[in-house]
C-alpha positions in Angstrom: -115.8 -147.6 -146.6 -115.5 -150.6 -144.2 -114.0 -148.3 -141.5 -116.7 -146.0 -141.8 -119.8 -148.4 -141.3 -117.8 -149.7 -138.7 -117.5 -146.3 -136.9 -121.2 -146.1 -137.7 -122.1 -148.9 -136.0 -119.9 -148.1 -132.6 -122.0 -144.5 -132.7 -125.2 -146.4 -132.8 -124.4 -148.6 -129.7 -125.9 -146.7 -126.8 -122.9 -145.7 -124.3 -123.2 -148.0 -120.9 -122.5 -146.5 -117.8 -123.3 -148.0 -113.9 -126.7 -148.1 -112.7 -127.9 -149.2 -108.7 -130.2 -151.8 -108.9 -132.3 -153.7 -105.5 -130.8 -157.4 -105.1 -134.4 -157.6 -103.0 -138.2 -156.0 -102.7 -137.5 -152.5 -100.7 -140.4 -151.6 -99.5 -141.1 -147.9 -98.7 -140.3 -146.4 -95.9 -137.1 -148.7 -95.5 -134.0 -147.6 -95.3 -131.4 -148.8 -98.5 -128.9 -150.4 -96.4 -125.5 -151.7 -98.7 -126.4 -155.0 -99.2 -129.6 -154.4 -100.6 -128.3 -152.8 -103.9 -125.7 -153.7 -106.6 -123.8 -152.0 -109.2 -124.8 -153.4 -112.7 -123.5 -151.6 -116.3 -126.4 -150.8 -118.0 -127.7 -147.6 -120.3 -127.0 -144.4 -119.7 -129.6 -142.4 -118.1 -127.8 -140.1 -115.5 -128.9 -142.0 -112.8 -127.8 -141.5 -108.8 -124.5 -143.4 -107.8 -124.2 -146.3 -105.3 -123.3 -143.8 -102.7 -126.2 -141.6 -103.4 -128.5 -144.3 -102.9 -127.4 -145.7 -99.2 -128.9 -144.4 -96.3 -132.0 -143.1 -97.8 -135.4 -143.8 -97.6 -137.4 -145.6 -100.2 -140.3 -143.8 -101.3 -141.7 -146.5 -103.4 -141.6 -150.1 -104.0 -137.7 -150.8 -105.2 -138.4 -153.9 -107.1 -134.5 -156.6 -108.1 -133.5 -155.9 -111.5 -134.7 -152.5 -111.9 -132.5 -149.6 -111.8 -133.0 -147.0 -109.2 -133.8 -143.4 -109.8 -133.5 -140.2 -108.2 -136.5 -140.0 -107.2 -137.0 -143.4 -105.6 -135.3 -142.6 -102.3 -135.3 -139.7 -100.2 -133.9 -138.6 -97.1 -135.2 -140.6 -94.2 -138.5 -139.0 -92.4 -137.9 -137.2 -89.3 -141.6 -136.1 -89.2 -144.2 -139.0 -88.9 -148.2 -138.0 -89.7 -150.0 -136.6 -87.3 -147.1 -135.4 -85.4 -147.0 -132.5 -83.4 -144.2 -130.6 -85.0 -142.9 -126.6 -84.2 -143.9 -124.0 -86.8 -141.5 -121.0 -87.5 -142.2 -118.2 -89.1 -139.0 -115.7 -90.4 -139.4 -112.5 -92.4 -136.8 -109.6 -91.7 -136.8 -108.8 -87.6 -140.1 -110.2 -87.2 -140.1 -114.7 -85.7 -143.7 -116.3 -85.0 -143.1 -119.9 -83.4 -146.4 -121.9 -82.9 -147.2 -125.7 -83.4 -148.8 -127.4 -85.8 -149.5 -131.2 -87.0 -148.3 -132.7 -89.7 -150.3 -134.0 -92.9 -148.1 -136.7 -93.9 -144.1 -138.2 -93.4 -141.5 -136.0 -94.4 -137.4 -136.0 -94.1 -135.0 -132.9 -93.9 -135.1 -130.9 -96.9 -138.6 -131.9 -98.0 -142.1 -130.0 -98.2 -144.6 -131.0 -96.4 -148.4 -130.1 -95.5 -149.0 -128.9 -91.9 -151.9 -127.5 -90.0 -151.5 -124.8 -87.1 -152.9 -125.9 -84.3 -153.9 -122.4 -82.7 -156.1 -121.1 -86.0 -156.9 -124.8 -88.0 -155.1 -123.1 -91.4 -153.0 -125.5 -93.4 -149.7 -124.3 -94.4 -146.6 -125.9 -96.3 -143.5 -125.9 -95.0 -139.7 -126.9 -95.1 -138.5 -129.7 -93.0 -135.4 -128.2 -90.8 -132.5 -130.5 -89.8 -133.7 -130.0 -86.1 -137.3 -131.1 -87.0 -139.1 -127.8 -87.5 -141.2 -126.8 -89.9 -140.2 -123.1 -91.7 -143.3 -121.7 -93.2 -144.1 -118.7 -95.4 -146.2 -117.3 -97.8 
């Protein structure tokens, strides 16, 4: 009987895994450089590794002791607001390349507002790796 309130007690204990928490304020729109964060054991929470966490952007205040989640960093901005940025437009044969500006900061991979120049419409678009915008609708 022993054994088993024992065992009971080891299931109750939440499982610890490593968690990236700031060792200072990272303000947004700084880079997460290595010495900024540390590995601490803490819950479980599927969170992103030490690796996943360098080199991106912070997209909000990273406060010490707190752990870091997904959606705390991001790819650093290649697109600043207000920027004058290439629109591309792909669908089968057919390729319409204009400019536009953009609405806000965005990084590689992200989503981001932009408005074409030539007829004032706001569009949303995907940020290329070469710094164009591929829109669609």
């Amino acid at each position: 009987m022993r054994g088993l309130v024992a065992l009971l007690a080891l299931a109750a204990t939440p499982a610890l895994a490593d968690r990236v928490e700031a060792l200072r304020v990272i303000r947004p729109q700084e880079i997460v450089a290595p010495g900024d964060v540390i590995l601490r054991e803490g819950p479980e929470t599927g969170l992103p590794t030490l690796q996943e966490i360098i080199g991106r952007e912070a997209r909000i205040v990273l406060y010490p002791g707190r752990a870091i989640r997904a959606d705390d960093t991001g790819p650093p901005a290649t697109i600043e607001r207000n920027q004058v940025v290439p629109l591309v437009y792909v669908r089968g044969e057919l390729r319409i390349e204009t400019e536009g500006r953009a609405l806000s900061r965005a990084g590689p991979g992200d989503y981001v507002r932009v408005m074409n120049l030539a007829s004032r419409a706001t569009l949303t678009g995907r940020v290329t790796e070469d710094g164009r915008i591929e829109v669609s609708r």
